[in-house]
C-alpha positions, 0 to 999 in steps of 0.5 A: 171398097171396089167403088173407091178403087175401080176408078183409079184404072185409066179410062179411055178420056184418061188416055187422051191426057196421058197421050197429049203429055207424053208426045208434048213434053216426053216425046222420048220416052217410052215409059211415061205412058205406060208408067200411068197404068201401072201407077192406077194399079198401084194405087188400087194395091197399096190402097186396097191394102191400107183401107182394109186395115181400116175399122170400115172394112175390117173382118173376112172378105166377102165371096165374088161370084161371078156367073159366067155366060156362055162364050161364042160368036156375037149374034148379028142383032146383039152386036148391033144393039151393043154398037148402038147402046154404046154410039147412043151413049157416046153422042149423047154425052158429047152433045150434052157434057161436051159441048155444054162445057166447051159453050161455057169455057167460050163463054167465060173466056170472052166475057168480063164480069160486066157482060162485055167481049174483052181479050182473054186476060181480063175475062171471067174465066181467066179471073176464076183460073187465078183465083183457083191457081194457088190450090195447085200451086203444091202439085206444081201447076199452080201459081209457079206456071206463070201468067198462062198457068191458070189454063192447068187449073181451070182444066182439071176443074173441067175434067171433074166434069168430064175428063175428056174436057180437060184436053179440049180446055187446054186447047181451047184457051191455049189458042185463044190466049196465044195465037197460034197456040196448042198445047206445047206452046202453051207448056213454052209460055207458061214455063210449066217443068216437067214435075209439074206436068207429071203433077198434073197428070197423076192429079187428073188420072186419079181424081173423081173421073166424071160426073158419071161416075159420081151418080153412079157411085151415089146410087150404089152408096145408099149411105150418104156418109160412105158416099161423101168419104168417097168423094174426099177420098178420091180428091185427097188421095190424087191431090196428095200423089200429084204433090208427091210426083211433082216434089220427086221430080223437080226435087230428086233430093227430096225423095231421101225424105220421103221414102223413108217417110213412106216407109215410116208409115207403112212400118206403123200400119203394120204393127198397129194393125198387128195391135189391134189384131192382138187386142181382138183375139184377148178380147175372144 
């Protein structure tokens, strides 16, 4: 269960998303930002919860022991090696993730399908973008968002890369396909609203972070099942919360339905969990 939840907690790639939005479309606000991790932490609650009424995680839960080290002052060496480990890391993956994926946006975005340089609109990537658009058309960043919008759904595709390219997408084709152009002129052109920004924001805070950390939940799921219900898991979950955040934004009114419906289905986990906790102390 901590490999399913842990990554709902927005890393520091998450925070560059969360930074561009806020200062693009809610320069305003104080609490969009904020908002965000306490949204991640939500969501690891009320998660927990529900997948621990689950027959996968039911019973007692297991101990956490932690063993603690002894706190003072960093060594000179240690700290050195820590900086190093972590710089190695960083240059690595922006030499190898990073630049990889910023070559195949450039590529993608100045090719046609028969090999030859063409502007933005007939090229490869923007073909691809419209044919994903319509998947993210109920998050609100889909087919709504205009002639530019397929930007949003070519760049949460980069992010499940690595999240850090979802920025640089953005940027990349927003200044190719208008001249001039970042990502506010972007957000001006493609008449993206506020509900589907806060879409696409909560779709890319929740969904599957990198390809890292796919590897890494691959290595510690030795069941390839567990491991495949993680991955839909991650995907379903932020899908739906994005849909969710659009809806409730663009439409205040829906929120009269789906509170309740909330609400509906929380009631209903109770007493079934309530029910089979019954049944199982008959069964003893």
């Amino acid at each position: 269960m901590t490999i399913m939840l842990c990554t709902f907690i927005p890393c520091s790639a998450k925070a560059v998303i969360i930074a561009m939005i806020t200062d693009t479309f809610f320069p305003d606000s104080i609490f969009m930002a904020p908002a965000m991790y306490f949204l991640g932490i939500a969501v690891i609650v009320l998660a927990g919860i529900a997948l621990k009424k689950t027959g996968a995680f039911a019973g007692d839960p297991a101990p956490f022991v932690m063993e603690l080290p002894a706190y003072h002052l960093p060594a000179p060496k240690a700290l050195a090696l820590h900086v190093y480990d972590k710089g190695k890391h960083f240059v690595i993956k922006a030499f190898t993730i990073i630049f990889l994926s910023t070559v195949a946006i450039w590529f993608l975005s100045n090719f046609s399908w028969g090999w030859e340089m063409v502007p933005e609109e007939q090229s490869i990537l923007h073909d691809l973008g419209q044919f994903i658009a319509p998947i993210f058309t109920p998050c609100g960043f889909g087919v709504q968002t205009g002639d530019y919008g397929w930007t949003f759904s070519v760049a949460s595709i980069q992010g499940i890369v690595a999240k850090e390219a979802v920025t640089q997408t953005i940027e990349q084709i927003s200044g190719s396909l208008i001249e001039g152009g970042d990502f506010s002129m972007l957000v001006s052109n493609s008449g993206i609203t506020q509900g589907g920004l806060v879409g696409f924001a909560v779709f890319n805070m929740l969904t599957i972070p990198c390809f890292a950390s796919v590897a890494t939940a691959k290595g510690e799921l030795k069941d390839h099942k567990t491991f495949v219900w993680t991955i839909l898991f991650w995907v379903g979950l932020s899908y739906l919360l994005g849909c969710l955040a659009y809806v409730s934004v663009d439409y205040v009114w829906s929120l009269g339905i789906t509170i309740p419906a909330l609400i509906a289905a929380g009631v209903g986990l109770y007493f079934y969990d309530r029910h089979m906790n019954k049944k199982e102390a008959m069964a003893n």
